[in-house]
RODO-2510 file (C-alpha; in nm, 4 decimals, decimal comma):
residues 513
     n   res          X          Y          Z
     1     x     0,7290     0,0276     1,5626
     2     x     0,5839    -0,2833     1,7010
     3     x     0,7318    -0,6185     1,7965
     4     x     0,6698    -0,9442     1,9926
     5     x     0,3674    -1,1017     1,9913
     6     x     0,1348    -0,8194     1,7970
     7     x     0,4157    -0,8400     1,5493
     8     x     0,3736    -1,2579     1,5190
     9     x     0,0482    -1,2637     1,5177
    10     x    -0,0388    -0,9949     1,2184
    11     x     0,2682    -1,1957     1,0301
    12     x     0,0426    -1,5329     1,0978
    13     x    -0,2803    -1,3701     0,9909
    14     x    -0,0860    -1,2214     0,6745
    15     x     0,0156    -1,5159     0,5812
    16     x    -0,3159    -1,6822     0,6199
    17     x    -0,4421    -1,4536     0,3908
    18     x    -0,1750    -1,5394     0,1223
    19     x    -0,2065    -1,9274     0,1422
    20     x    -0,6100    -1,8792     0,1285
    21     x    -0,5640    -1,7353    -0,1904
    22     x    -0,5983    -1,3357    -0,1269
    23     x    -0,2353    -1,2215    -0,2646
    24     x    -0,2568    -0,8747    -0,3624
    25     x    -0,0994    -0,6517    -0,0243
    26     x    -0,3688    -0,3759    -0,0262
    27     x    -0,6432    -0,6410    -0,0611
    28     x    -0,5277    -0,7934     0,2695
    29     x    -0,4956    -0,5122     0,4187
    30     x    -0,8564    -0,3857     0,3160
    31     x    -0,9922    -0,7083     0,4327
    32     x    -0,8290    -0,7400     0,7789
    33     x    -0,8911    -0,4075     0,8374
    34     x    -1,2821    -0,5063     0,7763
    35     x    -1,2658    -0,7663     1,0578
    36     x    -1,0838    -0,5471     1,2733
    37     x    -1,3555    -0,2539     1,2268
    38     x    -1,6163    -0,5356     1,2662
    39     x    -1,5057    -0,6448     1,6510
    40     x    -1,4158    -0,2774     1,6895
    41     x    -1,8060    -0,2111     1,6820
    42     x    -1,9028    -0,5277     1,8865
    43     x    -1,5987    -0,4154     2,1889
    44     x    -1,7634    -0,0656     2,1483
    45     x    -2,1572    -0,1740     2,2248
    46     x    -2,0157    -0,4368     2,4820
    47     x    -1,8854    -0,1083     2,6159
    48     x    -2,1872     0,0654     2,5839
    49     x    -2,3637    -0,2292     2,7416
    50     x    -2,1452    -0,2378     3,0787
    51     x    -2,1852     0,1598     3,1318
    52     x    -2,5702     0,1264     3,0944
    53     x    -2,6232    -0,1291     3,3642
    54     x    -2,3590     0,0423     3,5749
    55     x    -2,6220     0,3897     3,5532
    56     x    -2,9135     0,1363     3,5039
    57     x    -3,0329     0,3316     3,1979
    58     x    -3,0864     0,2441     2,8427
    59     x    -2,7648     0,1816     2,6251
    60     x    -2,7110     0,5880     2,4848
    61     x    -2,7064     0,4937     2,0798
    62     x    -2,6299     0,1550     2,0617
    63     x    -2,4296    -0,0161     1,7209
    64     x    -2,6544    -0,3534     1,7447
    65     x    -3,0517    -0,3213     1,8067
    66     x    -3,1446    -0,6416     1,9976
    67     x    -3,2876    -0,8273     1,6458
    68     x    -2,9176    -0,7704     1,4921
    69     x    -2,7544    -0,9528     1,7635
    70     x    -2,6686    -1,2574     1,5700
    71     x    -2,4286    -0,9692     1,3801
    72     x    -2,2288    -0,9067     1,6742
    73     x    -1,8726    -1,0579     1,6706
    74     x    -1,9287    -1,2223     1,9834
    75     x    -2,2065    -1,4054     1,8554
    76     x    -2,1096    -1,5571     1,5054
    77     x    -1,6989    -1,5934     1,6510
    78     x    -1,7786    -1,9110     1,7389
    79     x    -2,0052    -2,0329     1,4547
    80     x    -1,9456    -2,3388     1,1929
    81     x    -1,7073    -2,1673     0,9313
    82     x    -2,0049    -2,2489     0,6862
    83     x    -2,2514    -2,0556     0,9010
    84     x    -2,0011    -1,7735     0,9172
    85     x    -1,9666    -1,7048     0,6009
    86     x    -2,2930    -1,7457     0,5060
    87     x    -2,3580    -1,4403     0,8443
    88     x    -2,1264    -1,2212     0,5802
    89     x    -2,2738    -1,3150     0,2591
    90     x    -2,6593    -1,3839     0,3500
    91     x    -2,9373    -1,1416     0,5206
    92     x    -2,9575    -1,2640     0,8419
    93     x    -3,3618    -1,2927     0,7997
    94     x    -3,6274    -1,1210     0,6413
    95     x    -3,6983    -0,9199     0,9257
    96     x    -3,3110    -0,7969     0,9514
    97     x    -3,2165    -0,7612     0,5787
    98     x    -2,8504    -0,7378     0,6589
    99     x    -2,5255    -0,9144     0,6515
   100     x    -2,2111    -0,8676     0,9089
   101     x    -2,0548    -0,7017     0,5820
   102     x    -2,4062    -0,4646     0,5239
   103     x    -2,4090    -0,3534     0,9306
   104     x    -2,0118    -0,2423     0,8978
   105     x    -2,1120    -0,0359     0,6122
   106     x    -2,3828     0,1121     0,7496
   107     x    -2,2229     0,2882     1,0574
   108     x    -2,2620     0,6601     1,0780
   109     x    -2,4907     0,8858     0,9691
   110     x    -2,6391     0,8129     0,6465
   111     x    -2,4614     1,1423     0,4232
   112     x    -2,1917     1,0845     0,6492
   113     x    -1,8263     1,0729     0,4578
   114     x    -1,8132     0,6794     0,5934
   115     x    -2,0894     0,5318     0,4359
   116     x    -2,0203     0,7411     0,1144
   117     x    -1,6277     0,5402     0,0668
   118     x    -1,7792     0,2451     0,1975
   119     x    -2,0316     0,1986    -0,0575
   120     x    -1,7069     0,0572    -0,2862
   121     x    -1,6401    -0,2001    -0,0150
   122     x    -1,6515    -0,5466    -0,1305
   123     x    -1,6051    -0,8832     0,0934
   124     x    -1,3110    -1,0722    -0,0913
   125     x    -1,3241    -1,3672     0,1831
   126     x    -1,4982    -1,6395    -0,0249
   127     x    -1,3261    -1,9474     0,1400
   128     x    -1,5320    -1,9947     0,4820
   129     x    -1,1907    -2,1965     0,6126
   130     x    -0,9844    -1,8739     0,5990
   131     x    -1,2890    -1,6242     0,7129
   132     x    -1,2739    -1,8876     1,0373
   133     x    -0,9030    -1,8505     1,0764
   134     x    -0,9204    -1,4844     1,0154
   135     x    -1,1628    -1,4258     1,2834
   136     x    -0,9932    -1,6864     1,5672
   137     x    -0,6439    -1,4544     1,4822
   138     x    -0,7851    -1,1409     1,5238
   139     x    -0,9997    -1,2452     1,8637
   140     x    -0,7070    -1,2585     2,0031
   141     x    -0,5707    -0,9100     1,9555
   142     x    -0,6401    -0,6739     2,2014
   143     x    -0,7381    -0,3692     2,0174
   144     x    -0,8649    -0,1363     2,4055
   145     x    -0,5074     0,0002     2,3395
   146     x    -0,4948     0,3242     2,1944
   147     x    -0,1199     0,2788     2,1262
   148     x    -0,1943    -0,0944     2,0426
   149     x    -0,4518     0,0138     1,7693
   150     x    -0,2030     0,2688     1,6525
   151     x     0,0967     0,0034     1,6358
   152     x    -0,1139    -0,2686     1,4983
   153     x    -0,2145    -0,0561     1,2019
   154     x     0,1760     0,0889     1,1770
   155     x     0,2928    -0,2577     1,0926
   156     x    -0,0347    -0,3334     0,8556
   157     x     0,0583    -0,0475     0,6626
   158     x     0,4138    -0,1451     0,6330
   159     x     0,3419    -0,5018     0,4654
   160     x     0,1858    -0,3393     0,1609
   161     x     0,4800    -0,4412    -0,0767
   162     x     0,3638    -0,1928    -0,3377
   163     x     0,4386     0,1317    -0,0980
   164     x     0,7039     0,3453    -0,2173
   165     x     0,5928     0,3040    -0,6075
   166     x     0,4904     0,6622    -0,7057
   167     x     0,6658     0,7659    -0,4576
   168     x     0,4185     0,7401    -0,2248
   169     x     0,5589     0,6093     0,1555
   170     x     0,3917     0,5589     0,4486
   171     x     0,5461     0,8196     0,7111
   172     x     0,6447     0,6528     1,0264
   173     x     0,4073     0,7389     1,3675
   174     x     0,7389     0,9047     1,5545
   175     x     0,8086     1,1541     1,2272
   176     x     0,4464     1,1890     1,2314
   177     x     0,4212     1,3165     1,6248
   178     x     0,7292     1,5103     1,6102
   179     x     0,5598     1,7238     1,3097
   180     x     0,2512     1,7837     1,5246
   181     x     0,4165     1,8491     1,8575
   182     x     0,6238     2,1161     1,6615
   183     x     0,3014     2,2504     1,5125
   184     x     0,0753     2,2293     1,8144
   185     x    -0,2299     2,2053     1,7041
   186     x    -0,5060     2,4207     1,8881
   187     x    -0,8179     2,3306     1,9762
   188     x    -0,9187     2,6135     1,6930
   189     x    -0,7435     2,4606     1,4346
   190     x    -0,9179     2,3493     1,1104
   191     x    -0,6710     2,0856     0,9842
   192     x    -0,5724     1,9373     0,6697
   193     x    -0,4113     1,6278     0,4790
   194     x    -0,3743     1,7255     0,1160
   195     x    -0,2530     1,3680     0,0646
   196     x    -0,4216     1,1814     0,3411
   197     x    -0,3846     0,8026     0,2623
   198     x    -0,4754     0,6010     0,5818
   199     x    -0,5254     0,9660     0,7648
   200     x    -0,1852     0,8875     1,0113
   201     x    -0,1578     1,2700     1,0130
   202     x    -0,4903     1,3146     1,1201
   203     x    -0,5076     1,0531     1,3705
   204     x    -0,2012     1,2074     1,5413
   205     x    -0,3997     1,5212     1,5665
   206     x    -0,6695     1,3789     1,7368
   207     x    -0,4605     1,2371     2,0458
   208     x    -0,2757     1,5485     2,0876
   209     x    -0,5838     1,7165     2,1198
   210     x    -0,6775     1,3967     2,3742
   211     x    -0,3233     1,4690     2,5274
   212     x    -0,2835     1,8842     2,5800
   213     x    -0,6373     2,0111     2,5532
   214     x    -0,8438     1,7333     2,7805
   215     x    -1,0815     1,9904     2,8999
   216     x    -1,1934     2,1230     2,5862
   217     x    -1,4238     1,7650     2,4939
   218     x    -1,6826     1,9008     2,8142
   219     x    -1,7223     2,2341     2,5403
   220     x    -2,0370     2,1424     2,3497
   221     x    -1,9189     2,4184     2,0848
   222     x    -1,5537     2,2470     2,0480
   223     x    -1,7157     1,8942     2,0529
   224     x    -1,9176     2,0018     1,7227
   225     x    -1,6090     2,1825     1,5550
   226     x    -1,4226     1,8545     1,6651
   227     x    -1,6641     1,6287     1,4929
   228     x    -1,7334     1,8944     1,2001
   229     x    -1,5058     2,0833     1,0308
   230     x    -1,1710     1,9895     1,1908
   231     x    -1,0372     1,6763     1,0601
   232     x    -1,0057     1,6925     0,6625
   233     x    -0,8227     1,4325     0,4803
   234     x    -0,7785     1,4647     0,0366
   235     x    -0,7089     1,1471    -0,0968
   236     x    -0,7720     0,9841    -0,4723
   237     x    -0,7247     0,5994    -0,4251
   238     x    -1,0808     0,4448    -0,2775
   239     x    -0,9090     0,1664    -0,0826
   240     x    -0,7040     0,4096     0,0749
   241     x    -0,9417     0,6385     0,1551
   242     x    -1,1940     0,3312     0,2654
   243     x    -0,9030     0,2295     0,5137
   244     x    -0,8641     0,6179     0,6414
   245     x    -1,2065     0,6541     0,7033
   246     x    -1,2244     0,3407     0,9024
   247     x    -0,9050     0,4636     1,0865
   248     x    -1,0587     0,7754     1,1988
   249     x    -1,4142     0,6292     1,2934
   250     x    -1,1939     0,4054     1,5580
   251     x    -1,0479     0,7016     1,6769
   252     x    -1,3767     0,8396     1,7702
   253     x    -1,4012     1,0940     1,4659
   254     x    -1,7516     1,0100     1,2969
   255     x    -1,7872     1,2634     1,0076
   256     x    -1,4354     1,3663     0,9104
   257     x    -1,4489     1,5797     0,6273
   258     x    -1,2775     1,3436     0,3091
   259     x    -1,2421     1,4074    -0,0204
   260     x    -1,1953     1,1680    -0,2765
   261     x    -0,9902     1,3515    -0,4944
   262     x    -0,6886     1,4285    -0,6429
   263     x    -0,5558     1,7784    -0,4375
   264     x    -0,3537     1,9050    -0,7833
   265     x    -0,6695     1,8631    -1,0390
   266     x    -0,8989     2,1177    -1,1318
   267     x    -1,1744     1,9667    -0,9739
   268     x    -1,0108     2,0432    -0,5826
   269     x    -0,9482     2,4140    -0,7130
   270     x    -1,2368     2,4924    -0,5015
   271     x    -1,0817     2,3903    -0,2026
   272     x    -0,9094     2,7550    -0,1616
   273     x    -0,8170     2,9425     0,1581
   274     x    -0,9747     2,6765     0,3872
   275     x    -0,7199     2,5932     0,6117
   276     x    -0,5275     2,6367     0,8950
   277     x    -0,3363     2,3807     0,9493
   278     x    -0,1483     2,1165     0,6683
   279     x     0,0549     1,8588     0,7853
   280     x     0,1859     1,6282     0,4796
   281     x     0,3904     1,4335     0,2894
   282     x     0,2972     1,4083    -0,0449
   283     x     0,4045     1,1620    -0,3525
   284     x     0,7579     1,2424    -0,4236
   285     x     0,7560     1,0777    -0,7372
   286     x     0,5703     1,1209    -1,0709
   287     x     0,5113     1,3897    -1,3260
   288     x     0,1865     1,5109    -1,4234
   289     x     0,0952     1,6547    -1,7711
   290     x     0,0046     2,0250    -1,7281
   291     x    -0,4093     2,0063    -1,8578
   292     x    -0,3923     1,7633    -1,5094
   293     x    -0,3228     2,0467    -1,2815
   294     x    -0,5044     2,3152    -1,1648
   295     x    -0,4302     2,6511    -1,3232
   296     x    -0,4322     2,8657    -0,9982
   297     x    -0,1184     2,6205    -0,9162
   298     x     0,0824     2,6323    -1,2344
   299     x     0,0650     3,0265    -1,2033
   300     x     0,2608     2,9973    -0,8645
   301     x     0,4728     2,6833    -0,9787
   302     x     0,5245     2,5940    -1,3492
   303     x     0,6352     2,2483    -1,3301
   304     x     0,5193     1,9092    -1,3848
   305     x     0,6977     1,7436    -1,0844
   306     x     0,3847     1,6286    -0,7656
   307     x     0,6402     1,7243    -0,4904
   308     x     0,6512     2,0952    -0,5940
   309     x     0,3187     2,0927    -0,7593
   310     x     0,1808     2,0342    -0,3739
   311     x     0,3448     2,2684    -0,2461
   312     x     0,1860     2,4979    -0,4667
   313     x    -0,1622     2,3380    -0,3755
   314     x    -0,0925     2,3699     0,0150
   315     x    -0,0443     2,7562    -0,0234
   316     x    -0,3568     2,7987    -0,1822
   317     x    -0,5660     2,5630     0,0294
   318     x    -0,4204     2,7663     0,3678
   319     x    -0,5728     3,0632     0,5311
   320     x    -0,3783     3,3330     0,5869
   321     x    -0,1847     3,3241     0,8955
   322     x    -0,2148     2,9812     0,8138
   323     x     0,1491     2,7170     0,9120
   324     x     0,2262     2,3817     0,7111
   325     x     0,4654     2,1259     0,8119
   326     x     0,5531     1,9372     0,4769
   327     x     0,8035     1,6643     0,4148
   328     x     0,9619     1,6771     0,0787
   329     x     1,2612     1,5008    -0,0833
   330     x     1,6336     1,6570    -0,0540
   331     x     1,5792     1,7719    -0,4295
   332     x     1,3726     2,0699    -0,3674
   333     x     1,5493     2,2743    -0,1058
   334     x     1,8628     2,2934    -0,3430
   335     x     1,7072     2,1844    -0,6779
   336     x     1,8388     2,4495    -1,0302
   337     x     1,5262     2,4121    -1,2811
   338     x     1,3394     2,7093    -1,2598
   339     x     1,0221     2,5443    -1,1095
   340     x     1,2725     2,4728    -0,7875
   341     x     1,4001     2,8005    -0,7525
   342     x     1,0147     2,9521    -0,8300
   343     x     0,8511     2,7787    -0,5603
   344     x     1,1254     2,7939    -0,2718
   345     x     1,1322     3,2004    -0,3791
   346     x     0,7761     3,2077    -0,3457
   347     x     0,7991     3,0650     0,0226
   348     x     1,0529     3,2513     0,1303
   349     x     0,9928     3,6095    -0,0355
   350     x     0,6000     3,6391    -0,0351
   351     x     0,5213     3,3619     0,2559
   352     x     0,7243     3,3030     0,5778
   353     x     0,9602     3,0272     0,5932
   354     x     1,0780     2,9270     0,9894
   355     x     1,2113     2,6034     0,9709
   356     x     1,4035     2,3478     0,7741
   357     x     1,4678     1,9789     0,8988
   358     x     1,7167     1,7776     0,7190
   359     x     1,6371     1,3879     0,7551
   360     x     1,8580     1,0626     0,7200
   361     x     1,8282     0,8608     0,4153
   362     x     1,7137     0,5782     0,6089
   363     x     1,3992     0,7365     0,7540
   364     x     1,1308     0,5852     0,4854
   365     x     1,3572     0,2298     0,4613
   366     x     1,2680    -0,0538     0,4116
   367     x     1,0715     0,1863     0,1223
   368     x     1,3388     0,3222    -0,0190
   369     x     1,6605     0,4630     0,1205
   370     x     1,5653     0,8871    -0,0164
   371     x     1,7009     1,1773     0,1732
   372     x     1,4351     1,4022     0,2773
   373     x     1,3573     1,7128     0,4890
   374     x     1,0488     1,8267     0,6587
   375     x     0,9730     2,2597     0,5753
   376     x     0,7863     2,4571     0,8187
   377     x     0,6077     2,7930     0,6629
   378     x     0,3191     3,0281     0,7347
   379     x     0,0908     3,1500     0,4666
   380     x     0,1214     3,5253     0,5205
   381     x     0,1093     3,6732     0,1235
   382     x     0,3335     3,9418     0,2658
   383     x     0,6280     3,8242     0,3393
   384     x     0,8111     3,7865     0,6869
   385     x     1,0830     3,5577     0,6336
   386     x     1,3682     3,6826     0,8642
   387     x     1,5693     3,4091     0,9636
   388     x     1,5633     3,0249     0,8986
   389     x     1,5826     2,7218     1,1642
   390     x     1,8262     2,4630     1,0519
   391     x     1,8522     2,1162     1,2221
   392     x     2,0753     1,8448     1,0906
   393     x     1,9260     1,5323     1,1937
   394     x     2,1410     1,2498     1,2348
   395     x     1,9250     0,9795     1,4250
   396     x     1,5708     0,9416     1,4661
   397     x     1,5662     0,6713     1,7440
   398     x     1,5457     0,3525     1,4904
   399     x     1,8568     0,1733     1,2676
   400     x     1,8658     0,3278     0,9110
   401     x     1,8610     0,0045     0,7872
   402     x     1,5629    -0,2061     0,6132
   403     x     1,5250    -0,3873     0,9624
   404     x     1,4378    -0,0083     1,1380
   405     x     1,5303    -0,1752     1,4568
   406     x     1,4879     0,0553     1,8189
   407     x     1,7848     0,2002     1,9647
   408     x     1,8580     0,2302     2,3804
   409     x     1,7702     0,0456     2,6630
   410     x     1,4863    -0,0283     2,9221
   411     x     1,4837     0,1228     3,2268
   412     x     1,3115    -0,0849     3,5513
   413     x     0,9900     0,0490     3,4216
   414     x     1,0230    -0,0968     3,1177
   415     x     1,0425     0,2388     2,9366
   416     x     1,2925     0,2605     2,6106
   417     x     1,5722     0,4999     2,7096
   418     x     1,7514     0,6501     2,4347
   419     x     2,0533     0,8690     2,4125
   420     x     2,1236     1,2477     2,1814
   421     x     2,3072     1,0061     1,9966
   422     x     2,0666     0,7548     1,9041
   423     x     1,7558     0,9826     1,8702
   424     x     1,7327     1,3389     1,7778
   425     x     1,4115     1,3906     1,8162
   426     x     1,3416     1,5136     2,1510
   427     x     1,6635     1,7865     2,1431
   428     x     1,4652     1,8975     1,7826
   429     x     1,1191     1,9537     1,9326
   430     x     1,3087     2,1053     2,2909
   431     x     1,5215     2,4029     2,0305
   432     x     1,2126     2,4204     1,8454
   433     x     0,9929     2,5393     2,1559
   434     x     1,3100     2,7852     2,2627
   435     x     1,3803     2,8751     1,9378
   436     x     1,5062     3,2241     2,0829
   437     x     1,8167     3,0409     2,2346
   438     x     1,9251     2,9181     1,8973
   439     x     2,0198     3,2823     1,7381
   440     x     2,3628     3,2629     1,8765
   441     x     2,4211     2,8782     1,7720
   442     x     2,7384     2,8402     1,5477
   443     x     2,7277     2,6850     1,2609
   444     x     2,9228     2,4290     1,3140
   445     x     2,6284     2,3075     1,5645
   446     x     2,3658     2,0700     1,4628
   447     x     2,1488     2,3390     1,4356
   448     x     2,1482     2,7222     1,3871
   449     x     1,9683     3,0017     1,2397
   450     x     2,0847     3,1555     0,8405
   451     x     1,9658     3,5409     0,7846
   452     x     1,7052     3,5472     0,4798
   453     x     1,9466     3,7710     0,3118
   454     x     2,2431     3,4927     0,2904
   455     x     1,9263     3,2265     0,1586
   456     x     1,8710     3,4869    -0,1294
   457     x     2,2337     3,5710    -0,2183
   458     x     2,3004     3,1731    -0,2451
   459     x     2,0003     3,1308    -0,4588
   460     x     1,7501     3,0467    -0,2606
   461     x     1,9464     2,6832    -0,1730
   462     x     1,7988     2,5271     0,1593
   463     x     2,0122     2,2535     0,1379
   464     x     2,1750     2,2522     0,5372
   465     x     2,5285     2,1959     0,4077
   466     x     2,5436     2,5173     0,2120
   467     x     2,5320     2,6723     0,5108
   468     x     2,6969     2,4500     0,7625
   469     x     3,0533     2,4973     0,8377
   470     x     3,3187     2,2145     0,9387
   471     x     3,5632     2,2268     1,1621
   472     x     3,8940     2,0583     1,0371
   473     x     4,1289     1,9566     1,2961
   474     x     4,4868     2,0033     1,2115
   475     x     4,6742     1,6728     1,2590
   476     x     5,0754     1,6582     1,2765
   477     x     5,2266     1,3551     1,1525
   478     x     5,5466     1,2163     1,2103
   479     x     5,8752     1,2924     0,8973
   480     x     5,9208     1,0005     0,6373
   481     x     6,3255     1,0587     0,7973
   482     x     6,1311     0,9414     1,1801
   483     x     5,8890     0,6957     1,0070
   484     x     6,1614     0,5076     0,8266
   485     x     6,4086     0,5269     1,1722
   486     x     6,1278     0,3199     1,3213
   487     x     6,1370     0,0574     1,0495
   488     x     6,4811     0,0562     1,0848
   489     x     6,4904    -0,0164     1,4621
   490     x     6,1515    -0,2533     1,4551
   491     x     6,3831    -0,4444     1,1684
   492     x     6,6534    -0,4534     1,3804
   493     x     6,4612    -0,6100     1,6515
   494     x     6,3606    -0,8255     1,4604
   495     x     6,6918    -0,9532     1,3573
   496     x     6,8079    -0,9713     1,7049
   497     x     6,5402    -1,2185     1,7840
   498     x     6,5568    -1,4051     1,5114
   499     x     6,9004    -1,5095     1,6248
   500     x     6,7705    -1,5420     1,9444
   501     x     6,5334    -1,8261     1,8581
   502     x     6,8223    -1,9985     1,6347
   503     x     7,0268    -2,0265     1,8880
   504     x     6,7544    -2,1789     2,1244
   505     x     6,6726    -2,3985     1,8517
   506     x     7,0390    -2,5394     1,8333
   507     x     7,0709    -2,6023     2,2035
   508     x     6,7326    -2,7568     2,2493
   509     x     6,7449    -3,1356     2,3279
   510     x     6,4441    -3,2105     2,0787
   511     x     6,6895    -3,1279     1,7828
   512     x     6,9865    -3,3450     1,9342
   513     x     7,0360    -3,6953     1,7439
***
C-alpha cells in the first residue's frame, strides 16, 4: 500500500483527468498508464545511452533511432501544449511516419503478444491543456523504483470504482507475495494466470525469480525459457489485458505468452495439461449459461457458478505433478449443492489437497467486505490427499476497514515493524516451510493439520471452524444471596453519607441567615 507523496500526486493527476473531461475509471487508468509506459521507454534508452559511453560502444538495441528523437519524453516534455499534442496525434515528418502514440505501440517484436493488444489502443487525450498537465505530473514520479513502480500501479488499480462488480477484485501485492513465497516458484516453472487482469500474479513471479534464483539470468537456456514460455497470463477484457501487457514489458518480460480469452469457453479448451504452476483468483461472482463453458469442465464440475467452474479449468490446464494456489470465496470450501461437494471431492479424492487458508472479511475492502480462503493442491489424477494444512488467519498486516491502513511501527531504519498480532503473514509462510512441525498442533491452535478421512466423513466441508475446537473457560460468579448483600451494604453507605453531608450542610455558615 502506498502513501505520502506518490499517493498525492496520482490523486492530483486522477483528478486532472476527471475535470479534463476523461470520467470513466478504466479510461484513466488506460491513459496514464500510456504516459507512464511512454517515459518508461525514454528512462530506459537514457539508460541505454549512459552504459554505452561508459563501454564507449554503440547503444545495444536502442528504443529511439536518432531521427525519432523528437519522440522521446525528454524532448516534447517541455513543448507548447499545442505542439504536444499535435507530437501524439501527427507523424512527426514524412521521413518518420510516427506519432509518440504509434512508437509506444510499436515496441517489441512485431508477432510479439504486445503489439498484438496494443493494436486496440486508442489516445483519449484530446484537450492539449490536460495532455500538458498530465505529462508535468507524471515527470515528477520517479518510476527507477522497482517497489515504486509496483506501489504506483497498486494504488492505480485501486481507483477503478467499477472493481469488485462481477466479482472481480484486484488482489492486494502482500496476498499476492505470500501465495508465491508459499509456492516457490523454480526457475523450471512454466506459470500461469487463468484470470490474469493487470498480470499482479505474474509480476510477483518475476521478482522472486530476481530475488532467490539471481544466478540463473547468466543461463542463456533459462534466459530464453524466461522470456518464452514462462510467463502466461488468460484474460478476456482488452483494456485489461492492454494494461497487463504493459505491466510486464516494464518488468523486463518482452513476449509473455497472453491470451485474450475467456479461460471457461470452448475456445481455451485447447489450453490442456500446459502448466505447472497457477496462481489465481478468479471472478467470484456471476453465472454462466452451460453452451458458455467448455465441456471437458462441466464433466468434472456441473455447475454454472465462475468460482467453481475455474477450478475445474485450472485442473485441466495443469500438468501433472502440477500445484495451484487459488483464492476462492468462503462458499466453496463448505458449500451443499452438488456442484460444491463435486468439485472439493474431486480435489481431495483424485488430486492432492495440502493446504487451506482461511482469510478475514476485510482483505478485498474497500471492494467489498467477502470472506475468502486461498486452496493449495497438486494435480496428481491419483490421489494423495493425506492430511490438510489449516491456518486461521486473523490479520494480514493492514486495518480491515475501507481505509486498509498499515499496522506497527518504524524502527530507526525506517522499516515497518509489525507484531503476530497485527500480521499473520510471516508465522503462515514460516509453518508453511516446516510444515512437519505442525502434525502435533492442537486444534485449538491457529493452525493444525485434519486427517483426509475426518474431511470425507464431514462431507467434504473445508470450512476451518468445522474442525477447530474452542476452549471455554469456566467462570464462577458470585450467589444472587452475595450479590444482593453488596447492594445492601453499598446502600447502606450510601445512607450513612447522605446524613453525613446534611449535617455539614446545617452547620455550614453559607446556610446561616
Amino acid at each position: 500500500m502506498i502513501t505520502g507523496t506518490l499517493k498525492s500526486n496520482i490523486d492530483k493527476l486522477w483528478e486532472t483527468f476527471w475535470t479534463g473531461g476523461i470520467s470513466n475509471p478504466l479510461t484513466v487508468i488506460e491513459q496514464i498508464t500510456y504516459l507512464l509506459f511512454i517515459k518508461r521507454m525514454d528512462d530506459i534508452q537514457t539508460r541505454k545511452e549512459k552504459q554505452a559511453n561508459r563501454l564507449k560502444q554503440p547503444i545495444e538495441d536502442p528504443i529511439y533511432s536518432e531521427e525519432e528523437k523528437p519522440l522521446r519524453w525528454g524532448s516534447f516534455k517541455g513543448l507548447d501544449p499545442e505542439i504536444m499534442l499535435d507530437r501524439f496525434r501527427k507523424p512527426l515528418s514524412p521521413k518518420v511516419d510516427l506519432t509518440v502514440f504509434d512508437k509506444m505501440k510499436l515496441m517489441g517484436a512485431e508477432d510479439s503478444p504486445f503489439r498484438q493488444f496494443m493494436k486496440g489502443a486508442t489516445l483519449m487525450i484530446d484537450n492539449a491543456r490536460l495532455l500538458d498537465k498530465a505529462v508535468q505530473m507524471i515527470d515528477e514520479i520517479d518510476q527507477a523504483d522497482q517497489d515504486t513502480k509496483g506501489d504506483l500501479y497498486e494504488y492505480l488499480l485501486s481507483k477503478i470504482a467499477s472493481a469488485g462488480q462481477n466479482g472481480q477484485f484486484r488482489t492486494p501485492r502482500h496476498i499476492i507475495k505470500m501465495m508465491v513465497d508459499m509456492t516457490q516458484p523454480t526457475p523450471k516453472d512454466i506459470v500461469c494466470d487463468p484470470s490474469a487482469g493487470t498480470m499482479g500474479f505474474l509480476v510477483a513471479v518475476t521478482e522472486y525469480m530476481k530475488e532467490h534464483h539471481e544466478k540463473k539470468f547468466t543461463d542463456p537456456a533459462f534466459q530464453k525459457h524466461y522470456q518464452g514460455d514462462m510467463f502466461n497470463g488468460i484474460e478476456f477484457d482488452p483494456s485489461m489485458i492492454r494494461i497487463g501487457a504493459m505491466n510486464m514489458t516494464l518488468h523486463g518480460i518482452a513476449s509473455p505468452n497472453l491470451l485474450l480469452e475467456d479461460s471457461l469457453s470452448e475456445k481455451a479448451a485447447h489450453i490442456k495439461d500446459d502448466y505447472t504452476l497457477i496462481l489465481a483468483n478468479p471472478p467470484f461472482k456471476g453465472s454462466l449459461d452451460y453452451d458458455a463453458v467448455d465441456s471437458s469442465i462441466l464433466e468434472m464440475v456441473k455447475s454454472k457458478k465462475t468460482e467453481l467452474l475455474f477450478l475445474g479449468a485450472m485442473l485441466r490446464m495443469l500438468k501433472i505433478g502440477g500445484r495451484a494456489a487459488v483464492i476462492v470465496p468462503d462458499g466453496v470450501l463448505f458449500g451443499n449443492t452438488k456442484a460444491h461437494k463435486q468439485i472439493r471431492k474431486e480435489i481431495i479424492d483424485e488430486q492432492q489437497l495440502q493446504a487451506v487458508i482461511s482469510m478475514p472479511g476485510g482483505v478485498f475492502k474497500p471492494y467489498a467486505g467477502v470472506s475468502t480462503a486461498i486452496l493449495f493442491f497438486t494435480k496428481t489424477n491419483s490421489g494423495g490427499t493425506e492430511k490438510v494444512w489449516f491456518y486461521d488467519m486473523k490479520a494480514d498486516g493492514y486495518s480491515l476497514d475501507d481505509k486498509r491502513n498499515p499496522f506497527g511501527t518504524k524502527n530507526e531504519k525506517g522499516d515497518l515493524v509489525q507484531s503476530h498480532e497485527e500480521n499473520n503473514i510471516p508465522d503462515i509462510i514460516a509453518r508453511w516451510m516446516k510444515s512437519d512441525s505442525e502434525k502435533n498442533r492442537k486444534r485449538t491452535e491457529q493452525s493444525f493439520m485434519v486427517p483426509v478421512e475426518e474431511i470425507q466423513e464431514n462431507d467434504y466441508d473445508l470450512s476451518i471452524n468445522r474442525y477447530k475446537e474452542i476452549v471455554y473457560k469456566a467462570i464462577d460468579y458470585d450467589t444472587p444471596e452475595e450479590i444482593i448483600g453488596r447492594i445492601e451494604k453499598i446502600d447502606t453507605n450510601r445512607k450513612d453519607l447522605l446524613k453525613t453531608l446534611k449535617r455539614l450542610l446545617k452547620n455550614s455558615e453559607i446556610f446561616k441567615v
